[in-house]
VOTIDREN-884618 format. One record per atom (N, C-alpha, C, O, CB): x, y, z. Coordinates in steps of 0.1 Angstrom, whole numbers, padded with zeros to 4 digits, always signed. Atoms other than C-alpha are relative to their C-alpha. Glycine has a CB too. Layout:
BEGIN
XYZ ...
END
This chain:
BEGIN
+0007-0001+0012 +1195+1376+1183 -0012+0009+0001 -0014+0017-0009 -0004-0013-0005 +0013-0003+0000 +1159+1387+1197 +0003+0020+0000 -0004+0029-0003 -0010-0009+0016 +0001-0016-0007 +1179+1425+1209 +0004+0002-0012 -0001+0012-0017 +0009+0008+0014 -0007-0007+0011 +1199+1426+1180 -0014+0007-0013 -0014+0017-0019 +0012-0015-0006 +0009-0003+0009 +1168+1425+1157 -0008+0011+0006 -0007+0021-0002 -0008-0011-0004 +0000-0015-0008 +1152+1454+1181 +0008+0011-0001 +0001+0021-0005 +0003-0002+0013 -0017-0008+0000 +1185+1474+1181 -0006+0008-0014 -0010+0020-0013 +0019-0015-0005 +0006+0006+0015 +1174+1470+1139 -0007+0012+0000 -0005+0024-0003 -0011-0016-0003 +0017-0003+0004 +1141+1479+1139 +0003+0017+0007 +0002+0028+0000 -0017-0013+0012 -0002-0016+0002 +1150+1513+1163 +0008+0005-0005 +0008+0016+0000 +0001+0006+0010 -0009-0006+0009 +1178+1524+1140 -0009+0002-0010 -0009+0014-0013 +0012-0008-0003 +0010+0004+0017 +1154+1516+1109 -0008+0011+0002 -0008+0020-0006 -0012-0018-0002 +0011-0010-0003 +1129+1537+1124 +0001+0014+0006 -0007+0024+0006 -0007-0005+0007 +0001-0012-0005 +1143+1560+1141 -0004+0008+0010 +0001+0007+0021 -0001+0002-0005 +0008-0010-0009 +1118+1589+1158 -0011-0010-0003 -0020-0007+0005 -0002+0018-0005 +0012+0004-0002 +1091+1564+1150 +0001-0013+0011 +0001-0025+0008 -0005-0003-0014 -0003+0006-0007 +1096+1550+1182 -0010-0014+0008 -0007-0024+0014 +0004+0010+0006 +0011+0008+0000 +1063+1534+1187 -0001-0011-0004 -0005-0022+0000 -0007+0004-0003 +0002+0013+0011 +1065+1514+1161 +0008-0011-0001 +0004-0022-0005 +0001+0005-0014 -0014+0009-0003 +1101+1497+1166 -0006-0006+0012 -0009-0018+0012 +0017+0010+0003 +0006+0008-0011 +1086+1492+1204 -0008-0014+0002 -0008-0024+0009 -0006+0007+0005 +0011+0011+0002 +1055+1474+1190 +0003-0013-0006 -0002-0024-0002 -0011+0007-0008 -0011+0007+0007 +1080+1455+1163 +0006-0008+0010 +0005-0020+0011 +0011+0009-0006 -0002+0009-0006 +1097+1448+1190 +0002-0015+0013 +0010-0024+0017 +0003+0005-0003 +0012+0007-0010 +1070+1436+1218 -0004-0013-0005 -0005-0023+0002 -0014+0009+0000 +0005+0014+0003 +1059+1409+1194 +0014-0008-0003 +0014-0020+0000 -0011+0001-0015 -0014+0010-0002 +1097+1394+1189 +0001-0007+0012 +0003-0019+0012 +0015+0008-0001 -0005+0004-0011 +1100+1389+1225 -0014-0006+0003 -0014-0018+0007 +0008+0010+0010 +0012+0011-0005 +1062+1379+1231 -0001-0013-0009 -0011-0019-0005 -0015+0007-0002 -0001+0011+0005 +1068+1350+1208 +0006-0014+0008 +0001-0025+0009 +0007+0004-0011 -0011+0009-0007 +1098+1333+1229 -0008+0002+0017 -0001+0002+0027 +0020+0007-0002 +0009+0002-0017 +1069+1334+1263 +0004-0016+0005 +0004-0026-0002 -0023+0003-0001 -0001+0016-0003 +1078+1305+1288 -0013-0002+0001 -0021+0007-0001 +0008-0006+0014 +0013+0008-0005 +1048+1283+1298 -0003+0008+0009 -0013+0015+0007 +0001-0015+0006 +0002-0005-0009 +1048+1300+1328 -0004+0015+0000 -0012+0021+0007 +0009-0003+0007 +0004-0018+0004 +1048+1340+1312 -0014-0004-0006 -0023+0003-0006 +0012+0011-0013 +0013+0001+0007 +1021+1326+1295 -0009-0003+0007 -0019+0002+0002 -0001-0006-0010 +0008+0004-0014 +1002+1315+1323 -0004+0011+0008 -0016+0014+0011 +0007-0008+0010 -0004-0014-0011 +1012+1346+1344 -0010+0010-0010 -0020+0014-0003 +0021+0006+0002 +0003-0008+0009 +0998+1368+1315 -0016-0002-0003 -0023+0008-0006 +0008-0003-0012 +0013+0000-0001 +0964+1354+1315 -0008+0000+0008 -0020+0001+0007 -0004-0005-0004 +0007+0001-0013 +0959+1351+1349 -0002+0018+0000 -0013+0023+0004 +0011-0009+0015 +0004-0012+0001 +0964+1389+1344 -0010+0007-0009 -0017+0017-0007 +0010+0005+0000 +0009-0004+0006 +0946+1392+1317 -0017+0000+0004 -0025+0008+0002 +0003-0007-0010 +0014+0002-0011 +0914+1377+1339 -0001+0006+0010 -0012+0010+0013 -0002-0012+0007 -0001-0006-0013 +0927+1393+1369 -0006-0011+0011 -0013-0009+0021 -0008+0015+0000 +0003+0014-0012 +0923+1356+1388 +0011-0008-0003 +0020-0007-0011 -0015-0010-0002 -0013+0007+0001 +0942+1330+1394 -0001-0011-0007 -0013-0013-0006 +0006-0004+0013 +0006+0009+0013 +0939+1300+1367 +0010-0014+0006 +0022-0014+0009 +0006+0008-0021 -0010+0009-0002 +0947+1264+1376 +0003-0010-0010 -0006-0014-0017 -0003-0006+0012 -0001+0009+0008 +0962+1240+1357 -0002-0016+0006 +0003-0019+0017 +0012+0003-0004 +0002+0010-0004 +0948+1202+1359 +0002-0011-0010 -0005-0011-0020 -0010+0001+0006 -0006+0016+0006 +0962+1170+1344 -0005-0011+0006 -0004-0014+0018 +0016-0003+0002 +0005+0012-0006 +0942+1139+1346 +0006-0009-0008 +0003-0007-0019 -0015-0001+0001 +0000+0015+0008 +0955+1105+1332 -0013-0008-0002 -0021-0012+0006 +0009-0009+0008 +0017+0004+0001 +0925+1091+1315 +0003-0014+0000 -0003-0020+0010 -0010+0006-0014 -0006+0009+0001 +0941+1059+1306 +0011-0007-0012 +0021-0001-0015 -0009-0005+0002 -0014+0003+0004 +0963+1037+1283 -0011-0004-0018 -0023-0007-0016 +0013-0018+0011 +0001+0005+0011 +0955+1030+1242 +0015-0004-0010 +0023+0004-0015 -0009+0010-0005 -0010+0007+0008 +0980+1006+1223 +0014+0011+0008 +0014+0014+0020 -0004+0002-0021 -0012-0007-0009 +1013+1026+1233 +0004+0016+0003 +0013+0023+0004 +0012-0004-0007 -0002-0014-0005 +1004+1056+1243 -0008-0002+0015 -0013-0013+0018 -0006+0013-0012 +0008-0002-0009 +0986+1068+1275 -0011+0013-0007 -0008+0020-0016 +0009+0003+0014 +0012-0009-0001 +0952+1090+1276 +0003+0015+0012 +0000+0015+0024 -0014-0011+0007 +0001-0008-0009 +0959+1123+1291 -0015+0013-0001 -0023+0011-0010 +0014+0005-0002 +0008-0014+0005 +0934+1159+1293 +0004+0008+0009 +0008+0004+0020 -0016+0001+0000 -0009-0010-0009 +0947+1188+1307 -0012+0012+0002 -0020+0012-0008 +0017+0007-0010 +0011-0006-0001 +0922+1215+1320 +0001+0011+0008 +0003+0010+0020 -0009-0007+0005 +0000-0013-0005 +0923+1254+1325 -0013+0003+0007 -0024+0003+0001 +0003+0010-0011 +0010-0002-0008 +0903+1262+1360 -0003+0013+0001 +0007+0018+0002 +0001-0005+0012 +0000-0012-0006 +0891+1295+1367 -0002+0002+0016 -0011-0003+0022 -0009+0007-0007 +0005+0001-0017 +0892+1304+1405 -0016+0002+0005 -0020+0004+0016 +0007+0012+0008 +0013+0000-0001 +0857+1304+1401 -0004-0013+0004 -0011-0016+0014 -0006+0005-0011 +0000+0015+0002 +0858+1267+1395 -0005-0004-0009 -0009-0016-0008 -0004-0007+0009 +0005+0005+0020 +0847+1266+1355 +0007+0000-0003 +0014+0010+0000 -0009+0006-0012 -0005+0003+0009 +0864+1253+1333 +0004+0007-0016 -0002+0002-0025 -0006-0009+0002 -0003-0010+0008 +0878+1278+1308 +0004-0009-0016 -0001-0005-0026 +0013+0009+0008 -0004+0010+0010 +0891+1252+1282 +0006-0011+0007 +0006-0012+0019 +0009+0005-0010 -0003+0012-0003 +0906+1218+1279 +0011-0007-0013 +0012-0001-0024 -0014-0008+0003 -0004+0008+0008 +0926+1194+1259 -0001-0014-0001 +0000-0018+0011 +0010+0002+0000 -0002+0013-0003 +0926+1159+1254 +0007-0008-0009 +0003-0009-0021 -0012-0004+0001 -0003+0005+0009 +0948+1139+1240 +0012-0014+0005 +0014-0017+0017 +0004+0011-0009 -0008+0010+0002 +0973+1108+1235 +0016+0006+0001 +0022+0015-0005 -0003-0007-0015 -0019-0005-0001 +1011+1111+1246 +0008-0014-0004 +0005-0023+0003 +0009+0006+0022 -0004+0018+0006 +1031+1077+1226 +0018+0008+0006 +0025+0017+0002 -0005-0007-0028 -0021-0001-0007 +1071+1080+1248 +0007-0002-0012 +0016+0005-0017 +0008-0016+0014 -0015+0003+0009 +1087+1061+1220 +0001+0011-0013 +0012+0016-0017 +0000-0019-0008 -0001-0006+0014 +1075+1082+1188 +0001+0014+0004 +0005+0020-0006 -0012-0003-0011 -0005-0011-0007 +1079+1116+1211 -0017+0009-0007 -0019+0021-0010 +0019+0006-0007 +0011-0007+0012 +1042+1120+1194 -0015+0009+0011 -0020+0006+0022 -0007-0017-0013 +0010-0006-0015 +1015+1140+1215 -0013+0004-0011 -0013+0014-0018 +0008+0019+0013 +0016+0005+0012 +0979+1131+1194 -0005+0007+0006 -0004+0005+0018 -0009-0015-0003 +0011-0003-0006 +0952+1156+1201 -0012-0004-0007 -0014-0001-0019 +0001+0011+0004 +0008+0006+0003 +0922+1140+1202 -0012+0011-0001 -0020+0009-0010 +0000-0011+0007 +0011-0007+0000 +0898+1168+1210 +0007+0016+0005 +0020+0016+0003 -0012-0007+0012 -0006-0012-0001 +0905+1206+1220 -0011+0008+0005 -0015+0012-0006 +0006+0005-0011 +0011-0015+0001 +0876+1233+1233 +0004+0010+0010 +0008+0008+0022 -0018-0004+0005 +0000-0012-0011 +0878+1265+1247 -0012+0007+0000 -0016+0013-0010 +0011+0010-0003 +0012-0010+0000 +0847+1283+1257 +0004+0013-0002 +0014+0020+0000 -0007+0000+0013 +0000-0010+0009 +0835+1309+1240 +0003+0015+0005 +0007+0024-0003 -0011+0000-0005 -0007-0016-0003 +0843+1340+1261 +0016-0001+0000 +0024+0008+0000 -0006+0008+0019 -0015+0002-0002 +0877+1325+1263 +0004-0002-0014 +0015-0007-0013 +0005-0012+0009 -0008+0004+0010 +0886+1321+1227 +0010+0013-0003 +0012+0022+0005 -0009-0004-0014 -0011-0010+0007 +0911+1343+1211 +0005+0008+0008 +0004+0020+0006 -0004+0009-0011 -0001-0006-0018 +0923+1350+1250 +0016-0002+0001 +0023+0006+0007 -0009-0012+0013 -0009+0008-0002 +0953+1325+1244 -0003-0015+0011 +0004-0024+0012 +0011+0010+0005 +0007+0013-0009 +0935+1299+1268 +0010-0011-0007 +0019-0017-0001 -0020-0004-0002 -0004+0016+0010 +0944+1271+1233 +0017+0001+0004 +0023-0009+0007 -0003+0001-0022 -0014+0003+0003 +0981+1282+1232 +0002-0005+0017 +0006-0017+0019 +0012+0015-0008 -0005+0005-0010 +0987+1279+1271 -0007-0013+0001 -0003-0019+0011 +0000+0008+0010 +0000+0014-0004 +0971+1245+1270 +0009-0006-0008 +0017-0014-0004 -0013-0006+0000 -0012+0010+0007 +0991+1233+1245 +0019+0002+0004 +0029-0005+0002 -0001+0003-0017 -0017+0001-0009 +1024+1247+1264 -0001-0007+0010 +0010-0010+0014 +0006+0013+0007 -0003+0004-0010 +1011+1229+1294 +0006-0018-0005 +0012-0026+0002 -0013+0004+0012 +0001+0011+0009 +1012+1198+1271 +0016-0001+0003 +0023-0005+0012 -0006+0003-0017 -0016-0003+0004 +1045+1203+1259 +0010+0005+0011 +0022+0006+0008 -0001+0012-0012 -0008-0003-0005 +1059+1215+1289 +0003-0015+0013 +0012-0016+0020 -0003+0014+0004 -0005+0011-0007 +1052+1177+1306 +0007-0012-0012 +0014-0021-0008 -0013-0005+0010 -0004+0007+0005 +1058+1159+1277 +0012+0000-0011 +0009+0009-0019 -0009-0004-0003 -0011-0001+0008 +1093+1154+1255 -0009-0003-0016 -0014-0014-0020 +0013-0013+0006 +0009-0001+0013 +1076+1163+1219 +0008+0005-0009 +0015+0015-0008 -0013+0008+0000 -0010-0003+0012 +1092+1161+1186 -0014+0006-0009 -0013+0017-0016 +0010-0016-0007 +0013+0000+0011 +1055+1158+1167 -0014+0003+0007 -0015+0000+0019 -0001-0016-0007 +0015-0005+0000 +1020+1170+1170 -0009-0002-0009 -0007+0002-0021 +0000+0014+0000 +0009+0007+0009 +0988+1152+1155 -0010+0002+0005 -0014+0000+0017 +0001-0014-0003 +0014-0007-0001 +0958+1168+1150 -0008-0011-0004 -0005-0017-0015 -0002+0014-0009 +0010+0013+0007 +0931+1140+1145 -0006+0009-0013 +0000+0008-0024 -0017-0007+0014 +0007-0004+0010 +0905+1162+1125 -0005+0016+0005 -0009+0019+0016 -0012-0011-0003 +0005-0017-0002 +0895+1202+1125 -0016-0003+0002 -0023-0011-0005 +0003+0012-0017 +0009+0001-0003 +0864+1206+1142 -0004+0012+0001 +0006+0019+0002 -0001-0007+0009 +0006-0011-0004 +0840+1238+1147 +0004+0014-0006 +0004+0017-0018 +0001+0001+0013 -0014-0014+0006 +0862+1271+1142 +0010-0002-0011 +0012+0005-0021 +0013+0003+0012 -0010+0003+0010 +0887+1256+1124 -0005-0004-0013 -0002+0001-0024 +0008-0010+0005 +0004+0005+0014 +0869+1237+1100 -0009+0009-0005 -0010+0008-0017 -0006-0015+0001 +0010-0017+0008 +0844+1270+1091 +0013+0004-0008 +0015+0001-0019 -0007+0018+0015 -0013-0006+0006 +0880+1287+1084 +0010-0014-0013 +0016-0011-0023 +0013+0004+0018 -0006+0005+0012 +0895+1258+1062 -0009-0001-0008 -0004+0003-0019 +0007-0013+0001 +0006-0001+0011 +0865+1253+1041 -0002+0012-0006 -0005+0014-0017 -0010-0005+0000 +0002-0016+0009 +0864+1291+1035 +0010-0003-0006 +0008-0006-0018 +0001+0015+0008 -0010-0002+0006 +0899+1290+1026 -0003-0011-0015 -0003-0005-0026 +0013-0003+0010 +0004+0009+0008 +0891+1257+1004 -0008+0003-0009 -0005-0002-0019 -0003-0008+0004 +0006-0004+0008 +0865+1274+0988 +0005+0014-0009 -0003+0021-0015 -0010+0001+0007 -0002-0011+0001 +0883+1301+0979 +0016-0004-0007 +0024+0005-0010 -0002+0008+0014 -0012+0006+0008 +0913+1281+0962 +0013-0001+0003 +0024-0002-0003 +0000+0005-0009 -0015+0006-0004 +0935+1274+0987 +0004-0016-0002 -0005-0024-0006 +0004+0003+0016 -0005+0011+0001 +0953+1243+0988 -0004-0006+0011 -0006+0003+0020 +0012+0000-0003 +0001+0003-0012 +0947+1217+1017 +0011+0007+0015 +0008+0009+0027 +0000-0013-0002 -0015-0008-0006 +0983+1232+1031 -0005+0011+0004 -0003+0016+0015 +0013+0002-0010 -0003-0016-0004 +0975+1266+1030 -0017+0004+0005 -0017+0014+0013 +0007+0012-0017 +0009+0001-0007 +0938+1263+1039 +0005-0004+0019 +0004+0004+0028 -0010-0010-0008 -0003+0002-0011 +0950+1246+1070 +0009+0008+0009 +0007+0008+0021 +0004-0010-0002 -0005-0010-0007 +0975+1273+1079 -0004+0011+0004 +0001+0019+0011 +0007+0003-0004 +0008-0008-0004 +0948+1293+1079 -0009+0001+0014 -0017+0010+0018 -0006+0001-0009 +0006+0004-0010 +0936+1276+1111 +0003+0006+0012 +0015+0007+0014 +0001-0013+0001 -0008+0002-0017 +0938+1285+1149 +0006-0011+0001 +0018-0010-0001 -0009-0001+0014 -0008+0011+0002 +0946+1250+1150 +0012+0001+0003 +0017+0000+0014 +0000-0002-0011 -0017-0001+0004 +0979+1254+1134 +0007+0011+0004 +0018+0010+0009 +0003+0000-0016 -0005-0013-0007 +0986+1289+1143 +0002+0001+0015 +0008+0011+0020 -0010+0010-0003 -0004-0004-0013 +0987+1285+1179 +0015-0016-0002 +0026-0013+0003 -0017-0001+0015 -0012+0010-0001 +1012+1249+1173 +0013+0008-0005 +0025+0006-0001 -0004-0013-0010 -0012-0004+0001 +1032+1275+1152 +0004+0006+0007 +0016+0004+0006 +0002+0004-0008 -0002-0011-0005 +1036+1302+1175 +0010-0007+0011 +0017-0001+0019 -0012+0008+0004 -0007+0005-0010 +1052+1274+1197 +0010-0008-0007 +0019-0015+0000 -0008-0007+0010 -0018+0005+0003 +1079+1262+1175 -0008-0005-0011 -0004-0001-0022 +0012-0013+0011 +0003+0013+0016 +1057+1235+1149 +0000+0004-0008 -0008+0013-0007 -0013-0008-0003 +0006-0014+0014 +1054+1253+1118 -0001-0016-0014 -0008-0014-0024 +0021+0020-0006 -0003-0001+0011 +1063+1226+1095 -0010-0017-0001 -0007-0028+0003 +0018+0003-0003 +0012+0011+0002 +1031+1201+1085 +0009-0008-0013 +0016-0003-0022 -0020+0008-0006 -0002+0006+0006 +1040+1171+1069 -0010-0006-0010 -0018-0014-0007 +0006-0004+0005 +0012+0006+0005 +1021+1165+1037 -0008-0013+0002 -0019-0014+0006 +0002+0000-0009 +0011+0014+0000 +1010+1131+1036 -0006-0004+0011 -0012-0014+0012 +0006-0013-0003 +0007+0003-0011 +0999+1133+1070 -0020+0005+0002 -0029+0002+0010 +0011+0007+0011 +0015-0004+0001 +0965+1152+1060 -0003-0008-0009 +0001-0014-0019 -0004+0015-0005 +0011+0011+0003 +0939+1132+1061 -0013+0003-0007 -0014+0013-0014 -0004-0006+0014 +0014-0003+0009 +0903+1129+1045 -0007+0010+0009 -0014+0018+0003 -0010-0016-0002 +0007-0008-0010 +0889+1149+1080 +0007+0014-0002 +0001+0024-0001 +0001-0007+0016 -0010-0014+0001 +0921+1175+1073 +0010-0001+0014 +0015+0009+0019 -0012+0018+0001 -0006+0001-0009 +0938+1160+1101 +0017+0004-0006 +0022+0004-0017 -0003-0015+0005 -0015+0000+0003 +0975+1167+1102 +0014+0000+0009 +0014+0006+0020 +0001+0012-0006 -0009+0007-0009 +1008+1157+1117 +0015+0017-0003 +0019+0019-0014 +0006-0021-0009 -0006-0007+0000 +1032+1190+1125 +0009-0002+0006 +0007-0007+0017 -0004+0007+0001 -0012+0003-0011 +1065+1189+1137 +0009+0015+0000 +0007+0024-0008 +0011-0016-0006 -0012-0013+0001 +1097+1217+1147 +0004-0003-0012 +0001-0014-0018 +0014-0001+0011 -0011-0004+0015 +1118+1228+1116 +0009+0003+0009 +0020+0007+0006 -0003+0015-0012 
END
């Protein structure tokens, strides 16, 4: 499917060969494993980045996990923290930061692949938009979007879509703008 649409795009285009390439750079950088995506920022730093999983502990039927991107320096590049529940396949994040030379790096999406690559996840639950996000939904909010489409305006949500979630279930946004995303 990913060549055929390639194939497409350089027929479509033709002598504008650049442009089909670039077309078709972002098709295939979409479907990155955990691991290309890993590999990709360690190059992007030009170091080696570790991944660390701590069990924090247990709340009602889930456990407490945080997952934590090292730099071989030994700082802490970002983090996650959150709730993994086995039976509902549900993976709650409770908190999220990436420091600031690291934002818009990919740091957020590969923590949330490392997430998702130990835990069997149908659903994804954002407690509440904090910092970044929540600047970007009240703009949107002020500006007459809807809570839905403010929220899609989020990193947030934009890095859950890029890994499959795309499809927020309304009644799950909350009074904070929390929201419950799952695969389509």
């Amino acid at each position: 499917m990913r060549f055929t649409l390639c194939l497409l795009f350089l027929v479509l285009l033709g002598h504008q060969t650049m442009a089909a390439e670039a077309l078709c750079s972002q098709v295939f950088k979409i479907n990155l494993t955990p691991a290309e995506r890993l590999s990709n920022l360690e190059k992007k730093f030009s170091t080696e980045i570790k991944v660390v999983l701590d069990e924090k502990g247990h709340k009602e039927d889930a456990k407490e996990y945080k997952i934590r991107l090292k730099h071989a320096d030994g700082y802490t590049m970002g983090y996650v923290l959150f709730l993994y529940n086995p039976k509902k396949h549900l993976l709650d994040i409770e908190s999220m930061d990436v420091l600031t030379d690291f934002k818009k790096s990919g740091v957020g999406e590969v923590l949330m692949d490392q997430a998702l690559l130990r835990f069997e996840t149908e659903q994804i639950a954002v407690e509440s938009l904090a910092s970044d996000n929540d600047a970007i939904l009240q703009h949107g909010l002020m500006h007459g979007l809807s809570p839905m489409e403010a929220i899609q305006q989020t990193p947030a949500y934009k890095i859950r879509q890029k890994l499959g979630f795309t499809e927020i279930i309304p009644e799950s946004i909350n009074a904070h703008f929390g929201f419950i995303v799952r695969r389509r």
